[in-house]
C-alpha positions in Angstrom: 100.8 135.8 71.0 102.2 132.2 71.4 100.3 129.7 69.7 102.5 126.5 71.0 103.9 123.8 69.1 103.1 121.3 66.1 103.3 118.2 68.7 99.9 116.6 69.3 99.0 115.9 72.9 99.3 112.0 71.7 103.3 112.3 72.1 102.8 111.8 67.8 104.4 114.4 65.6 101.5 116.2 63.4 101.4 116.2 59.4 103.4 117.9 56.8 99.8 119.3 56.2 98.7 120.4 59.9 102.1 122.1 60.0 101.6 123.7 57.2 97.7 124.7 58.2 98.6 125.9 61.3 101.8 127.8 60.3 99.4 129.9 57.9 96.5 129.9 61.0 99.5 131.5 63.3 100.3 133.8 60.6 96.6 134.8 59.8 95.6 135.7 63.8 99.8 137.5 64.8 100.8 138.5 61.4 98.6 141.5 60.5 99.7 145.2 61.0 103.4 143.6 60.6 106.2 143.2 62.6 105.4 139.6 63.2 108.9 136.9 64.1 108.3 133.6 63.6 110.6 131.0 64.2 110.5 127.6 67.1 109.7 128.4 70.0 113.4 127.6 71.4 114.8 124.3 69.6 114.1 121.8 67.1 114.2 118.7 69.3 116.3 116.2 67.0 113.5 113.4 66.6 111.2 116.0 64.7 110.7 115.1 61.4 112.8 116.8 58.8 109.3 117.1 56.3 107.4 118.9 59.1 110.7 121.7 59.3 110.6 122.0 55.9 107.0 122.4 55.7 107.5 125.5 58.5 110.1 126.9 56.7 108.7 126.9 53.3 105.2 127.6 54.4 107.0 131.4 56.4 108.9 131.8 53.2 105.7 131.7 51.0 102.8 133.3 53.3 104.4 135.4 55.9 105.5 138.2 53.6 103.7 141.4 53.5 101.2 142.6 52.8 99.7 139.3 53.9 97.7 137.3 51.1 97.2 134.1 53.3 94.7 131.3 51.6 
């Protein structure tokens, strides 16, 4: 399941928050019944905003172990 990435159509980079909401949305619909690999989808561009990596990163490291408790 590929869900895409966190850049809005507008050519504007998303929100620490929407990354973090839709990190835990991607997790919720692949992650259940494990084996789930998350990671970008093939680079981190370098004008991405450091905030919204962090905000992936941190939001894998808290919600995507299992068993999944996603709120």
């Amino acid at each position: 399941m590929s869900r895409g990435s966190f850049f809005a159509p507008t050519g504007k980079w998303v929100s620490v928050e929407d990354v973090v909401r839709g990190t835990k949305e991607v997790l919720r619909q692949a992650g259940h019944g494990g084996g789930l690999f998350i990671g970008s989808s093939s680079e981190i561009v370098p004008s991405t905003p450091v905030q919204n990596i962090l905000a992936f990163y941190e939001t894998c490291r808290t919600w995507g172990r299992y068993p999944l408790s996603i709120q």
